[in-house]
C-alpha positions in Angstrom: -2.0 -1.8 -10.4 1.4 -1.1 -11.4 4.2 -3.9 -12.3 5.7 -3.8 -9.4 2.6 -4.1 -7.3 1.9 -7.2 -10.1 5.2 -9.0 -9.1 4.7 -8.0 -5.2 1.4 -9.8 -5.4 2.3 -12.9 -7.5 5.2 -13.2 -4.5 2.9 -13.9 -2.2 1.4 -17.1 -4.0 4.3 -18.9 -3.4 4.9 -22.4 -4.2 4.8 -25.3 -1.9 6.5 -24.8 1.1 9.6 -26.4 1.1 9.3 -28.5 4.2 7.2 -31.3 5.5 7.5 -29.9 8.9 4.5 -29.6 11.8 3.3 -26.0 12.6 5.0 -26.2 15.8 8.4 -27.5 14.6 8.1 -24.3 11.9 7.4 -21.8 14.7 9.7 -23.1 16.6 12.2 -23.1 13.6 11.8 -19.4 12.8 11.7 -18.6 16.4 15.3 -20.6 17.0 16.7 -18.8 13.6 15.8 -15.2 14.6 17.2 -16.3 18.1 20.7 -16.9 16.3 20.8 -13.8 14.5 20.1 -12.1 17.8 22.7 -13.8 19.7 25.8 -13.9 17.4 25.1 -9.9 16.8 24.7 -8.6 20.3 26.6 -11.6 22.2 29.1 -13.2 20.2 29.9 -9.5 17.8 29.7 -11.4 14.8 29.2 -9.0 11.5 25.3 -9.3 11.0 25.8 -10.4 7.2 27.2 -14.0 8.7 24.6 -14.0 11.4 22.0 -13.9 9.1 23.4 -16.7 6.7 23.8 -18.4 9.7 20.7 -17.5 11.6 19.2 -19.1 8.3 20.9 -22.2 8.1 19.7 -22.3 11.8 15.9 -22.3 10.7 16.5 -24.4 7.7 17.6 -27.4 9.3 15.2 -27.0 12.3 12.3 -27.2 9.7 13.9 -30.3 8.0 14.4 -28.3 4.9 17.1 -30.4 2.1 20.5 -28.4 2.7 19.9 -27.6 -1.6 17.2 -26.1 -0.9 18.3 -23.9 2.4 21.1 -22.8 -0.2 18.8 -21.7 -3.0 15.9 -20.6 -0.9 18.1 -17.7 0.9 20.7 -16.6 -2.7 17.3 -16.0 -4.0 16.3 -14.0 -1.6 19.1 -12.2 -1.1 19.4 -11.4 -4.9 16.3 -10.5 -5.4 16.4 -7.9 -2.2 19.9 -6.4 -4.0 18.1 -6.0 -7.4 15.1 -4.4 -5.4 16.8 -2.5 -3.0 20.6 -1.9 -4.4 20.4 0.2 -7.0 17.7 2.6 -5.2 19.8 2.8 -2.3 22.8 3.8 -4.5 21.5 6.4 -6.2 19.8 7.8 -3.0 23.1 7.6 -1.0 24.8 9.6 -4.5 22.5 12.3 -4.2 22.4 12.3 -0.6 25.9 13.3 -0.6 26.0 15.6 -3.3 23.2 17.5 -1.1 25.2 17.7 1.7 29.0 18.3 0.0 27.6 21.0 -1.7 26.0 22.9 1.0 22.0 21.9 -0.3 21.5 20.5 3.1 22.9 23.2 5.0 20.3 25.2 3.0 17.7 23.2 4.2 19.0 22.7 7.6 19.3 26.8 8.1 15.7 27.4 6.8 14.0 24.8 8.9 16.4 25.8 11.9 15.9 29.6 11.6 11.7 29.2 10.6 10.6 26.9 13.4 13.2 27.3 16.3 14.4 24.6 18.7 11.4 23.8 20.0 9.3 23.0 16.9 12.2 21.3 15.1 10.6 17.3 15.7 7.9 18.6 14.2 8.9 20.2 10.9 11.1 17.1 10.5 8.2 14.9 10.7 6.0 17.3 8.3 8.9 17.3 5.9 9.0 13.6 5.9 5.4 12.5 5.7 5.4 15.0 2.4 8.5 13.3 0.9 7.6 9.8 2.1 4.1 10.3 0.3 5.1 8.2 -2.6 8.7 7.5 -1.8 9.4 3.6 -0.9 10.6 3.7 2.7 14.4 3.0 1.6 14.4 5.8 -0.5 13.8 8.2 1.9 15.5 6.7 4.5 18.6 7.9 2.2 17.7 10.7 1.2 16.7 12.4 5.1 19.5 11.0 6.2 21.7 13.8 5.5 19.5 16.0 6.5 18.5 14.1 10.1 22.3 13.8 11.0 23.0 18.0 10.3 19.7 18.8 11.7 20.9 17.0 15.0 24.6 18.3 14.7 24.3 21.8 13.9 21.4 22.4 16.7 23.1 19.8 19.2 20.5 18.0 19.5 20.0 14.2 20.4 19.5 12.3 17.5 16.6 10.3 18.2 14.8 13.9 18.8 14.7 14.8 15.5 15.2 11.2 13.6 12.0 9.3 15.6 9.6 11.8 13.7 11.2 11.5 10.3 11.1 8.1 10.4 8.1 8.1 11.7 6.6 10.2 9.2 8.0 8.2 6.2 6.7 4.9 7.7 3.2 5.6 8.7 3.0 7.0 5.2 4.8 3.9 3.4 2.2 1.6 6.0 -1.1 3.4 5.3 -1.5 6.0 2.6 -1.5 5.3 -1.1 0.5 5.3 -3.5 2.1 2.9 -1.6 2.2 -0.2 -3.1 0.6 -2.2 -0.5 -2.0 -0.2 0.1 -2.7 0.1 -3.6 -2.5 -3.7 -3.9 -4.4 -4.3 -0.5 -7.4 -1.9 -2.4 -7.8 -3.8 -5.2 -7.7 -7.1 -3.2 -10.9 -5.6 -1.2 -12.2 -3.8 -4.0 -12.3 -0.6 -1.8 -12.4 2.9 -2.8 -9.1 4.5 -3.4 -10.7 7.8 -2.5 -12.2 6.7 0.7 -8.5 4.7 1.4 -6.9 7.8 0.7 -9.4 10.2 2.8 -9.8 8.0 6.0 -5.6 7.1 5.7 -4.4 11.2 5.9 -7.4 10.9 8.8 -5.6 8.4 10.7 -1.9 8.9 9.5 -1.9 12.4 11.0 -2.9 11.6 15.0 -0.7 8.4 14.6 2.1 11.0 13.2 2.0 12.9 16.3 1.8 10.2 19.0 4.2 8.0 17.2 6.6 11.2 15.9 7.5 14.0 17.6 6.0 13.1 21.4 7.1 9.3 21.6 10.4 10.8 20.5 10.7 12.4 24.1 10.6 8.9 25.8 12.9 7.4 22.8 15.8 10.0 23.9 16.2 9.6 27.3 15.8 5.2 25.6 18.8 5.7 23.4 20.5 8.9 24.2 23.2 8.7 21.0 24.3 11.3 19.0 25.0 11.8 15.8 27.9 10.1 14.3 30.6 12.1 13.8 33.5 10.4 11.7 33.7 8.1 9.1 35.7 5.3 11.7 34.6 4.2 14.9 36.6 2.2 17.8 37.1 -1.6 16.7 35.0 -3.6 18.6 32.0 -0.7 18.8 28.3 -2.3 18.4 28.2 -4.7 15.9 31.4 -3.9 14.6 29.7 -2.2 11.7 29.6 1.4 12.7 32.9 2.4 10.8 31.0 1.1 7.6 28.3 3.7 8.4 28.0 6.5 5.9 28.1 10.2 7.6 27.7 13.7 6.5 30.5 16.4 6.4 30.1 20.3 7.1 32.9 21.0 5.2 31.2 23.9 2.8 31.8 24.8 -1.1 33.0 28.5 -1.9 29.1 28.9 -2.7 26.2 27.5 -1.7 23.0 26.3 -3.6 19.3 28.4 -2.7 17.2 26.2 -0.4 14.6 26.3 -3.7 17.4 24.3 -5.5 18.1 21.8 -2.7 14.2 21.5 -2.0 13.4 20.9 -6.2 16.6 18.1 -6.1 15.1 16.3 -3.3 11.1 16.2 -4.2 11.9 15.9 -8.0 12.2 12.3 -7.8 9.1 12.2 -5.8 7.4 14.0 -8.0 8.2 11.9 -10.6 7.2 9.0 -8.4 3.8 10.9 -8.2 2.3 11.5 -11.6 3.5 8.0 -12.2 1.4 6.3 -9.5 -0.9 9.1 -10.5 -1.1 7.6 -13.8 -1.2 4.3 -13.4 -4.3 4.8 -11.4 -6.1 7.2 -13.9 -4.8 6.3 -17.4 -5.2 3.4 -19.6 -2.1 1.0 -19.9 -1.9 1.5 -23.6 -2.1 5.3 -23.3 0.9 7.2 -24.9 1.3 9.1 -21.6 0.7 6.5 -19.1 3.7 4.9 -20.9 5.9 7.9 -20.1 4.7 8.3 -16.9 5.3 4.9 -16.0 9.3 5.4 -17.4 9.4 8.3 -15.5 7.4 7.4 -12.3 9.6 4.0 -11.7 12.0 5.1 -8.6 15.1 3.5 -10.0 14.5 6.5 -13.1 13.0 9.0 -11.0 16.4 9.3 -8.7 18.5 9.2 -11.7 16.7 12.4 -13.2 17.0 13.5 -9.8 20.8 12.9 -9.3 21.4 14.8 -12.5 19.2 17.5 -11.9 21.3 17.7 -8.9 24.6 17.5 -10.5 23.3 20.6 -11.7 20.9 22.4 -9.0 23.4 21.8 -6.8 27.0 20.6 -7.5 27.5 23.5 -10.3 25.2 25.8 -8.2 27.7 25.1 -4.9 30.8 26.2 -7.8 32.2 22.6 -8.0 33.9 21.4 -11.3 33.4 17.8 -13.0 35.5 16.4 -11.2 34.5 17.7 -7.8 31.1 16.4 -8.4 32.1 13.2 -9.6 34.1 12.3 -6.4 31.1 13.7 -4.1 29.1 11.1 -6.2 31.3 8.7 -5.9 32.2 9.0 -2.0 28.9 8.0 -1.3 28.6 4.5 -2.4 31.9 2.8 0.1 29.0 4.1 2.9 26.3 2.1 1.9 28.3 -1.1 0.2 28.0 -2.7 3.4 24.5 -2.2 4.3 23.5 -3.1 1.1 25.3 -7.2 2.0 23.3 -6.6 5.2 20.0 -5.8 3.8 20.7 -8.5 0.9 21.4 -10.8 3.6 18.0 -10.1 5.7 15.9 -10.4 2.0 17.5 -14.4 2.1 16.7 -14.9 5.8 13.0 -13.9 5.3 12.8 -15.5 2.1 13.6 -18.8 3.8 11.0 -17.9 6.2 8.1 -17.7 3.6 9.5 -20.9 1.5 9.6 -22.8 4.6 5.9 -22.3 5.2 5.7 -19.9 8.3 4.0 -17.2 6.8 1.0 -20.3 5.4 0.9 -21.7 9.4 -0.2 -18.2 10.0 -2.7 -17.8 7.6 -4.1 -21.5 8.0 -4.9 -20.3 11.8 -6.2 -17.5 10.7 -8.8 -18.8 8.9 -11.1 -20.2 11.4 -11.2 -17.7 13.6 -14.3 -16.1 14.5 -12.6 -12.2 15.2 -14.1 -9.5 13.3 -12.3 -8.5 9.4 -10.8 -5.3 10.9 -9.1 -7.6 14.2 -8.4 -10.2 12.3 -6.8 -8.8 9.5 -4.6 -6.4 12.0 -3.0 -9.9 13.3 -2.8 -11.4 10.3 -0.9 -8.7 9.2 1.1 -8.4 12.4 2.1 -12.3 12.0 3.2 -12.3 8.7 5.1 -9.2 9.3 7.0 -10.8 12.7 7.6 -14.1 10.1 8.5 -12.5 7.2 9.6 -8.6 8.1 8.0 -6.9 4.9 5.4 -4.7 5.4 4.1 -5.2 1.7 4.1 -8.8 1.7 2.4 -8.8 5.2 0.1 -6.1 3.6 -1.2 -8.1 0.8 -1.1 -11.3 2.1 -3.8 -10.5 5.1 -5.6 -8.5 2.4 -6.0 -11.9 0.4 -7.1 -13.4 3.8 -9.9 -11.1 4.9 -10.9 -10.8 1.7 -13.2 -13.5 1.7 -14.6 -11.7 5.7 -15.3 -8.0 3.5 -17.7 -9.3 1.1 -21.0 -7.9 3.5 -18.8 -4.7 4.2 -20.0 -1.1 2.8 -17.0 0.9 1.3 -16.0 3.5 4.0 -15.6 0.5 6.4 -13.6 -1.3 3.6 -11.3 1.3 3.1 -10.9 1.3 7.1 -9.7 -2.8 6.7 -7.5 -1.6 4.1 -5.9 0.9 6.9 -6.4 -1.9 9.9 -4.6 -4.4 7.2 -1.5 -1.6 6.8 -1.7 -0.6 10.7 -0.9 -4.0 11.4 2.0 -4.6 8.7 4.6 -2.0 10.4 4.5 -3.9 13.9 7.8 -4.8 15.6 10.5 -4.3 12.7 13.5 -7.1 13.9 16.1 -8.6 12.2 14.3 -9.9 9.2 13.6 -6.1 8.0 15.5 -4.5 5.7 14.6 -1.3 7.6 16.0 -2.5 10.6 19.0 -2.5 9.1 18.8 0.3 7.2 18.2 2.6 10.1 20.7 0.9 12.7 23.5 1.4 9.9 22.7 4.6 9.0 22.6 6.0 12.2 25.4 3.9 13.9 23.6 2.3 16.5 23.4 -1.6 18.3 20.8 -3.8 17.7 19.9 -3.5 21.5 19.7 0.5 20.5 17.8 -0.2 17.4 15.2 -2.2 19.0 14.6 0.4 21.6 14.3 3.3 19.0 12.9 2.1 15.6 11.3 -1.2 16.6 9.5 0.7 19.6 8.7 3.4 17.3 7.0 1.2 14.8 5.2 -0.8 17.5 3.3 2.5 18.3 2.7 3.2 15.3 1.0 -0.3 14.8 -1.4 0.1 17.7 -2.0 3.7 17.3 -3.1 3.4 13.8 -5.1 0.3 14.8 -6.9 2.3 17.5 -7.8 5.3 15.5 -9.5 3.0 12.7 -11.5 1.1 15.6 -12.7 4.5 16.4 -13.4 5.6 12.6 -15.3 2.4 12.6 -17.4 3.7 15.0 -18.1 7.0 13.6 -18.4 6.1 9.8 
């Protein structure tokens, strides 16, 4: 287990809940709290960063939480979501904009475009995510395709849902259900399954799920949410949430030269490559190895996309003919983009932290308990509770993991490995408002929350119950 899988897992054993509150005055209390994030976005245009402080305050003192507390609960979340998420998304958004000032995602674009045609494009964008997302956190590669997503759908004139429903569906079925993930790594040792079976049996049911979930849901999502892709940097006051001219977007404007699809394609898989031999490591080597040590530097995201983003300075900014300077501002224009998502995403790690300190996520669990469904069932909605209370996939993950546990003690390991999966299938259900990924996509691609519920919170439903329903039938067969 790696250290952040260690510090993902001792999150889950929280402390005492902060309040004294009845289950039903705590479901009620979350329910009423995502209610006023809802409403103040949608119906009153408030910026979602105050609807979520307030949304909080909303289920704070409808659980009876101290005020105090309410206050430290959600800072601590949202700090420790910034220090999590910020600097990955920053470094992400730098080299996603080198790639495309420099001409590296043209590169890509044209040879994807000009190899597969119009017709087979959601499908090479969902191949090319699932092979990036393989150990990429879902953030990561949510800004790092983005670039990519937004000239794909430009350049061919395309909707954007056609081609962006398969990317992200390929990066979250992989982040949900296929190690190195962290919680699937985490959710295996909880079981004691087989990481080769997990791994087998996952590929097995991540590729079906890929296809339903990707390329052919994304038919029904465009005609959904028929948007394209943004064009400018500003958009009308008063549009959506009033966010959409904080979005960041991609230029076509292209360098004298341009950089060799090789160098664009090595800038963008180098950090997952990195990502790779570390997880690689970690499961292989000893921790007091000499090379597990280097691996583990080098296999930590935050270090992997720094290498990356000066490889890329190189690969691609010097490649494309651009001086010091030139690269430096392309670096540097991407970060106003993302400055406001990262409040927002901050701002949605507080409101679910309140959740889980106010007890929600045990009510769940407690009920759980003493039912009499069978360890793939139950541990599908467990999964799918904690992960409506608390919107991380991870925690949802591992918590339901520590759940069934005790239900997988007469289970052989193929059908371990499938709880594993059922666990996973059942943490990406119905991303909302307490998701940093709900947030992450709606900014990034400049839509409403009405529009983002359509598209990505649709899109991860299926992927929920598709997953679930291919492991039901590997339960039969193995």
């Amino acid at each position: 287990m790696t250290t952040h899988d260690s510090v993902l897992l001792a999150a889950t054993k929280a402390p005492p809940p902060l309040s004294d509150a009845g289950n039903a005055q705590l479901i009620i209390a979350a329910l009423l709290g995502i209610a006023v994030v809802v409403l103040l976005i949608t119906w009153a245009k408030f910026h979602p960063l105050l609807a979520l402080m307030l949304g909080s305050a909303t289920l704070g003192a409808f659980a009876a939480i101290a005020p105090a507390d309410i206050i430290t609960s959600f800072v601590n979340g949202l700090g420790s979501t910034f220090g999590s998420v910020g600097l990955l998304v920053a470094l992400g958004a730098m080299l996603g904009k080198l790639l495309a000032d420099s001409g590296g995602a043209d590169a890509i674009v044209d040879a994807v475009i000009g190899r597969v045609g119009d017709r087979g494009l959601p499908w090479a964008m969902a191949l090319i995510a699932a092979i990036i997302g393989l150990p990429m956190f879902f953030e990561i590669g949510v800004v790092i395709l983005v670039p990519i997503i937004l000239l794909v759908a430009r350049r061919t004139d395309n909707p954007l849902m056609r081609v962006g429903i398969p990317a992200l569906a390929g990066l979250s079925i992989l982040h949900g259900l296929v190690p190195p993930h962290p919680g699937p790594v985490t959710a295996i040792n909880l079981l004691h399954a087989n990481l080769g079976d997990t791994l087998i049996l996952g590929i097995i049911v991540a590729i079906p799920t890929l296809v339903i979930a990707g390329p052919l849901l994304a038919v029904i999502i465009t005609r959904w949410v028929p948007v394209k892709a943004p064009e400018l940097v500003s958009a009308p006051p008063g549009s959506g949430a009033g966010m959409e001219d904080m979005r960041p977007t991609v230029t076509e404007d292209r360098p004298a030269k341009r950089p060799s699809f090789s160098a664009a394609l090595v800038s963008i898989v180098l950090a997952v490559l990195l990502m790779l031999i570390g997880a690689i490591g970690a499961l292989t080597l000893d921790a007091d190895n000499s090379v597990r040590k280097v691996t583990d530097v080098l296999g930590t995201p935050v270090v992997a996309l720094l290498v990356a983003v000066l490889v890329a300075m190189l690969a691609l900014g010097r490649a494309a003919g651009m001086d010091r300077i030139q690269i430096n501002n392309s670096l540097g224009s991407g970060l106003p983009g993302v400055a406001s998502i990262l409040l927002i995403v901050a701002a949605g790690g507080g409101f679910k932290q309140l959740l889980v300190d106010s007890g929600v996520s045990n009510v769940i669990a407690d009920a759980a308990k003493d039912s009499n469904f069978s360890p793939l069932l139950l541990g599908w909605l467990v999964a799918v509770g904690i992960r409506l209370a608390t919107g991380s996939a991870t925690v949802a993950t591992i918590t339901a993991a520590g759940i069934v546990s005790g239900l997988a003690t007469d289970l052989d390991q193929p059908h371990l490995a499938l709880l594993v999966l059922a666990v996973g299938a059942g943490s990406l259900f119905f991303s909302h408002v307490n998701d940093a990924g709900f947030w992450l996509v709606k900014e990034y691609f400049g839509m409403t929350v009405g529009q983002t519920i359509k598209s990505w919170s649709v899109m991860e439903t299926v992927v929920s119950v598709v997953a679930f329903a291919f492991v039901l039938v590997l339960n039969v067969i193995v």
